[in-house]
C-alpha distance (Angstrom), angle and dihedral (degrees) to the residues before:
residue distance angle dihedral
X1 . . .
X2 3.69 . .
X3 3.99 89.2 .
X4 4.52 88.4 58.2
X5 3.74 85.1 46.2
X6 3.49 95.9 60.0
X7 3.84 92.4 39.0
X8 3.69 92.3 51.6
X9 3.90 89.5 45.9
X10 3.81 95.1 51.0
X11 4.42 92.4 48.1
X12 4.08 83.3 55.1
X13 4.21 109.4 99.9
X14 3.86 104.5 -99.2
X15 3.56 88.2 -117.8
X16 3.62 89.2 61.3
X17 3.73 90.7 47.8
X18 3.64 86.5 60.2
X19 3.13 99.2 56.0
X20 3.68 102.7 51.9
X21 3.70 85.8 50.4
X22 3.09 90.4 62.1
X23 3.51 104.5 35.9
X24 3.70 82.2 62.4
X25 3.64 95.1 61.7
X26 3.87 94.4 42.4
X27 3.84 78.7 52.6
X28 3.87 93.0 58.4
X29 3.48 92.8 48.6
X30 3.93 92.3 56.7
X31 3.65 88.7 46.6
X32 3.71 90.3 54.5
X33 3.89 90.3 47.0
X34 3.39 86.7 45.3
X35 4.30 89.8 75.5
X36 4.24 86.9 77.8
X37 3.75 80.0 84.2
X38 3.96 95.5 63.1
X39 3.30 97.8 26.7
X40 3.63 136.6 39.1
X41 3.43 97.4 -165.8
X42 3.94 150.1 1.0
X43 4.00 135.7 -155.5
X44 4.03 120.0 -92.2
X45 3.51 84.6 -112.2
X46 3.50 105.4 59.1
X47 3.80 85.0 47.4
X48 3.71 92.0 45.7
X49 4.14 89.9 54.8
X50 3.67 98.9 43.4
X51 4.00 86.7 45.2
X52 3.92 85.9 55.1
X53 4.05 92.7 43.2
X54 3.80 82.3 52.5
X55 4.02 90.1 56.7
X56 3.63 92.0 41.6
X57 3.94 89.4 60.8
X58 3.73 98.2 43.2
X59 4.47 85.6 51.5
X60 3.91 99.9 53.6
X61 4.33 94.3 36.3
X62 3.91 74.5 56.0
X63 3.51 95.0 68.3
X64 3.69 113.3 8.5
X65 4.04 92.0 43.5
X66 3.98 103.0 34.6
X67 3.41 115.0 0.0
X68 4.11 104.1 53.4
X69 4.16 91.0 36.7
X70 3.79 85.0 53.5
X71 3.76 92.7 47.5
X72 4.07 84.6 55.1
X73 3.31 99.6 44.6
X74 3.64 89.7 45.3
X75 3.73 91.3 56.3
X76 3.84 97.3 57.0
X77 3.70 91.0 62.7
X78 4.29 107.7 31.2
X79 3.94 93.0 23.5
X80 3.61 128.8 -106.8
X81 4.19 87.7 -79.8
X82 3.76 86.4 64.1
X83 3.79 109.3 28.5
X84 3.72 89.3 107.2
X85 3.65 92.1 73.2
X86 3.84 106.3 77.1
X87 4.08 86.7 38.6
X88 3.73 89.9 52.2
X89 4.06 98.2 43.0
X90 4.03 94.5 47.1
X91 3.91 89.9 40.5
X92 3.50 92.0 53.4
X93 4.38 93.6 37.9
X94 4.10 87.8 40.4
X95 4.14 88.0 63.2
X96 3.77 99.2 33.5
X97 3.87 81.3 53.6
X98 4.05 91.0 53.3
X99 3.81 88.2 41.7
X100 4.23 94.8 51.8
X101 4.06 79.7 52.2
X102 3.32 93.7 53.5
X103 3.46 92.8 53.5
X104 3.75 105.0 43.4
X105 4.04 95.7 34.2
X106 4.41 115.7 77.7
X107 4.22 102.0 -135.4
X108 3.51 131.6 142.2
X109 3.57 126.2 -146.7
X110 3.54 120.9 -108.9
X111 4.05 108.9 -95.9
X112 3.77 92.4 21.4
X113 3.93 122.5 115.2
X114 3.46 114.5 -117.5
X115 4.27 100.6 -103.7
X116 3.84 78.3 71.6
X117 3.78 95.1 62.2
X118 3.61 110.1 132.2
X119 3.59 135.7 -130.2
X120 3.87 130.0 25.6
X121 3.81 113.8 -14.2
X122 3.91 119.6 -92.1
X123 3.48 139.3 156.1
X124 3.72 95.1 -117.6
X125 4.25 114.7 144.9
X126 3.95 110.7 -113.8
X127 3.66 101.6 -105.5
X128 4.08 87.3 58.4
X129 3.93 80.2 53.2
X130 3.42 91.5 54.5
X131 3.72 105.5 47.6
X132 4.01 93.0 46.9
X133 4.47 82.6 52.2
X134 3.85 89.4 55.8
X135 4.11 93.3 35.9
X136 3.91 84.8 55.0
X137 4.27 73.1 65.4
X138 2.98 105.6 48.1
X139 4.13 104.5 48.5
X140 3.84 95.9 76.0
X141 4.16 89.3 42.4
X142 3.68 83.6 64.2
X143 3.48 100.5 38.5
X144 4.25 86.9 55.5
X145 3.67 88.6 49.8
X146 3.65 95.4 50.3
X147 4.03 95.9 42.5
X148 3.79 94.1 52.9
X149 3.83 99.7 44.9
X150 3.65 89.4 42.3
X151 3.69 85.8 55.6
X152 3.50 97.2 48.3
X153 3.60 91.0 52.9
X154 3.77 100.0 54.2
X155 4.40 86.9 50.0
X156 3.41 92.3 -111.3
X157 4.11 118.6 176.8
X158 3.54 113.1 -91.1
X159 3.68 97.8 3.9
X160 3.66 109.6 121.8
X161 3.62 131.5 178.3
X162 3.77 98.3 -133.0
X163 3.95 87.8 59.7
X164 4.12 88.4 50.5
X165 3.54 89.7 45.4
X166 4.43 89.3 43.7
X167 4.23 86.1 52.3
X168 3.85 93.5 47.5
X169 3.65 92.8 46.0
X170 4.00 89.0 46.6
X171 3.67 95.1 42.9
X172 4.20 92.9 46.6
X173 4.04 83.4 45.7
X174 3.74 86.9 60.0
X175 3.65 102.5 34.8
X176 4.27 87.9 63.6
X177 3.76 87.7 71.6
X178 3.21 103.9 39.3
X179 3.91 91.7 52.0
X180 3.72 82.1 55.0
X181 3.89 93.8 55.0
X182 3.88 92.2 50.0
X183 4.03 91.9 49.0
X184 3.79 102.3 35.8
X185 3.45 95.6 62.5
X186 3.74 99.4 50.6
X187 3.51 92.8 42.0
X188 3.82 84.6 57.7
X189 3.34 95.5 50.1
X190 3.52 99.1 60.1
X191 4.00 102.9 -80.3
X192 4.19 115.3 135.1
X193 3.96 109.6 -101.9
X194 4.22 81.9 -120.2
X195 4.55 82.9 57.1
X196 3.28 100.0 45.2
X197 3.99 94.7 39.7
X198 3.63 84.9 50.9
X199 3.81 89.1 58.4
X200 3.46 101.7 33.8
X201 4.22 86.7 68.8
X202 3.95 97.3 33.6
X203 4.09 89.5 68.0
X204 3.93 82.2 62.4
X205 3.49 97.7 49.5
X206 3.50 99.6 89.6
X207 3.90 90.9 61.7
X208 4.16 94.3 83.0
X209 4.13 76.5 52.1
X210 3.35 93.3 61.8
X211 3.18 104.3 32.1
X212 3.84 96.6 59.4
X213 4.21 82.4 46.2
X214 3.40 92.4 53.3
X215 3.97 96.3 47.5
X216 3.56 89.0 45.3
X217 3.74 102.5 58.1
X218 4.32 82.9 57.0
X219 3.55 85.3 57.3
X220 4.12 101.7 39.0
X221 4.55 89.6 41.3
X222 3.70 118.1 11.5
X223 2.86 104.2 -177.4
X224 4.00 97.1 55.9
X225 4.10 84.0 70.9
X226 4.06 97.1 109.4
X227 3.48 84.2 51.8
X228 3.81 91.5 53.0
X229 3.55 94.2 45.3
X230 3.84 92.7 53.1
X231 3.90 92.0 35.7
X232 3.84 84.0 78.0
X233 3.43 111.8 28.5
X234 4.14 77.0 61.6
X235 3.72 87.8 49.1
X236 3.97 93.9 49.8
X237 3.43 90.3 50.5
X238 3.31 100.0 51.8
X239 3.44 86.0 49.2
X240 3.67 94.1 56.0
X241 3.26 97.9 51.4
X242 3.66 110.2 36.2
X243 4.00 90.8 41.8
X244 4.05 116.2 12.8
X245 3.61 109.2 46.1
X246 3.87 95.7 42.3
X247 3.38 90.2 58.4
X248 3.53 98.2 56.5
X249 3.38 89.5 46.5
X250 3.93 102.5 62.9
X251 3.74 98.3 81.2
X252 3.49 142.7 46.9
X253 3.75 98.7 -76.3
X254 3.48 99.5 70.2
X255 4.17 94.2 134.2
X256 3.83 94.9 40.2
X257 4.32 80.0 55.4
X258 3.55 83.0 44.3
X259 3.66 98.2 60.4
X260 3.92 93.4 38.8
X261 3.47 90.1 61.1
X262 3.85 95.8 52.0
X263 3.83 87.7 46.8
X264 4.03 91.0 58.6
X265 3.71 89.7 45.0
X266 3.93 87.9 53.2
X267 3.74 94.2 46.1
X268 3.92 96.2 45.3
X269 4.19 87.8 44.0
X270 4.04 90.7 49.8
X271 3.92 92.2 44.8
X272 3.93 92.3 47.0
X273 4.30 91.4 47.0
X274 3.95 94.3 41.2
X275 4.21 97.9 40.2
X276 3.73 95.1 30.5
């Protein structure tokens, strides 16, 4: 069974591939939106942990998921001396992307009052905020997806489907909580369960975007795919570090954060090692 599932996977059009990859994530983050209709709310620290096991995903798909297959790939074509290059350049271009949205985008982080809204001014409501914060997230999770089936697809070296698979396991892992995080708080403060369900999922909607982007550009330029990979692992990290782990660090649950995010970085490493 699992053996015609694969083959009837692999005949789909890569592009298709990525974008029920990433449907699958966007999927995970409804379901984990979805919990605004059982409960109405949920402690800081719960919030704070998941938040962290979020950030612990996004670190190891960084490097076990996108950075070291680009490294290898790399090194088939410019030689192992030079195989850092394409890992350095789209590292470097896949945060200084993240950083130009972050400047041209309004969002607000999640737990921040509104005067700290980022961005250029506009008289957008604070749930709108929100969402575009944790969309800012989600655009280099899809663009991962996308890259690594689409590379799988066209039989590129050291793309392999049980890594794909491993990074849209790890990213739809991660995207549960932090659907949770973007509808718990606006169910809290007031919004219907049906609202803040609503836009708990639509800050994951741009992942099938991406994701069909991302497996695109394999198609279009192979040969730009080290790039790719890197591109978002430079993204996520960004991501990570200018967004996720501050956030968990504002309260009083800073070591319970702590230990979430080593717990995603243990789950993402085992289910890149064992699938890939």
């Amino acid at each position: 069974m699992l053996d015609q599932m694969k083959d009837w996977f692999l005949s789909l059009h890569p592009v298709m591939q990525g974008l029920l990859a990433t449907t699958f994530t966007w999927l995970m983050t409804a379901a984990g939106a979805g919990l605004v209709f059982f409960f109405r709310d949920m402690s800081r620290k719960w919030l704070d942990t998941m938040l962290g096991f979020t950030g612990g995903v996004m670190i190891a798909a960084s490097y076990w998921s996108l950075l070291a297959p680009a490294i290898e790939m790399a090194g088939d074509t410019y030689g192992e001396t030079w195989a850092w290059i394409p890992a350095a350049v789209g590292f470097v271009t896949g945060a200084l992307f993240i950083y130009g949205l972050d400047k041209v985008l309004p969002h607000l982080h999640l737990n921040e009052a509104m005067q700290n809204a980022e961005g250029p001014k506009t008289d957008w409501n604070r749930t709108l905020l929100l969402v575009m914060a944790i969309t800012l997230h989600n655009i280099p999770e899809g663009l991962a997806v996308g890259v690594a089936f689409g590379a799988v697809a066209q039989g590129l070296p050291h793309a392999d489907l049980g890594a794909a698979v491993a990074l849209a396991l790890g990213i739809g892992l991660q995207n549960f909580p932090e659907g949770l995080a973007v509808s718990m708080p606006l169910r809290r403060s007031g919004l219907s369960a049906r609202k803040s369900f609503f836009w708990g999922q639509l800050s994951a909607v741009v992942e099938p975007l991406a994701g069909v982007v991302g497996a695109a550009a394999v198609m279009v330029a192979q040969p730009v795919l080290p790039y790719a990979l890197a591109f978002a692992a430079g993204a996520m990290i960004f991501v990570v570090v200018e967004e996720v782990i501050p956030e968990t660090q504002q309260d009083k649950h800073a070591d319970t954060a702590t230990l979430g995010l080593i717990a995603g970085f243990v789950v993402m490493m085992i289910l890149d090692v064992a699938l890939g």
